[in-house]
C-alpha positions in Angstrom: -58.6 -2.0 14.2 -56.7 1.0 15.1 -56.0 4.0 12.8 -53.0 5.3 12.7 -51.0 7.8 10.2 -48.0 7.5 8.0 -46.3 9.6 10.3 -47.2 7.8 13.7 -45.8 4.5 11.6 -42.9 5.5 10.8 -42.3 7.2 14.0 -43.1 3.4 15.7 -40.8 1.8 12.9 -38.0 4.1 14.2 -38.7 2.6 17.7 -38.6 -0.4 17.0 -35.5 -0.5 14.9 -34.2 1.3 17.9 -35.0 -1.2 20.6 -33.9 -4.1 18.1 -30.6 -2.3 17.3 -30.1 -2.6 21.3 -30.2 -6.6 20.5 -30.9 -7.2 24.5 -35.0 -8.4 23.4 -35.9 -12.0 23.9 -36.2 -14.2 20.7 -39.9 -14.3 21.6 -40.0 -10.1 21.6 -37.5 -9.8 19.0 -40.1 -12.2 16.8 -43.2 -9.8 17.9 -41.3 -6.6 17.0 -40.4 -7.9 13.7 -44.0 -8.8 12.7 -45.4 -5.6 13.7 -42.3 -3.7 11.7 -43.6 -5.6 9.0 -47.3 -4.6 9.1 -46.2 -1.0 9.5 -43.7 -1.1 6.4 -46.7 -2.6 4.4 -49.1 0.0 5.5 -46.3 2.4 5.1 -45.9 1.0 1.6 -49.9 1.0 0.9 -49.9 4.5 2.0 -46.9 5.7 -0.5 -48.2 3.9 -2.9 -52.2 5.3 -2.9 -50.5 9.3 -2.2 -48.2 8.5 -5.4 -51.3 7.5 -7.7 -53.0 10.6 -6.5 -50.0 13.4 -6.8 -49.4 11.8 -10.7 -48.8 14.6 -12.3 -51.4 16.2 -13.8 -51.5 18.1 -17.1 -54.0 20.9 -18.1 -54.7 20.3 -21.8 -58.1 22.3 -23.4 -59.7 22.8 -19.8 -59.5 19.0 -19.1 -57.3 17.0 -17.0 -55.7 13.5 -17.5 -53.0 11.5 -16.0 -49.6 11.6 -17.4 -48.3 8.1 -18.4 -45.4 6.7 -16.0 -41.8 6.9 -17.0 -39.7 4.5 -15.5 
């Protein structure tokens, strides 16, 4: 499998919206680029999801660290 970034995803999500927004792609490439946009938004969505659960804030109480509760 190849690794990519966030950044190289996105990048190849703004291509493909590109070349789809051009509208002259087969159905059979227009099918192909949508189910890689896909993958990428989930990786893209895996990705934002681990970074949020890692920059929770964190609180300095007595020398120890925890993890704030989410507030919606």
């Amino acid at each position: 499998m190849v690794k990519i970034t966030f950044e190289e995803a996105m990048k190849r999500l703004e291509e493909i919206a590109d070349i789809l927004e051009k509208g002259d792609q087969s159905l059979d490439d227009t099918i192909v680029l949508f189910e890689e946009s896909n993958a990428l938004v989930k990786f893209c969505q895996e990705k934002l999801d681990k970074a949020e659960n890692k920059l929770q804030i964190l609180s300095v109480d007595n020398n120890t660290f925890h993890l704030e509760p989410e507030t919606e």
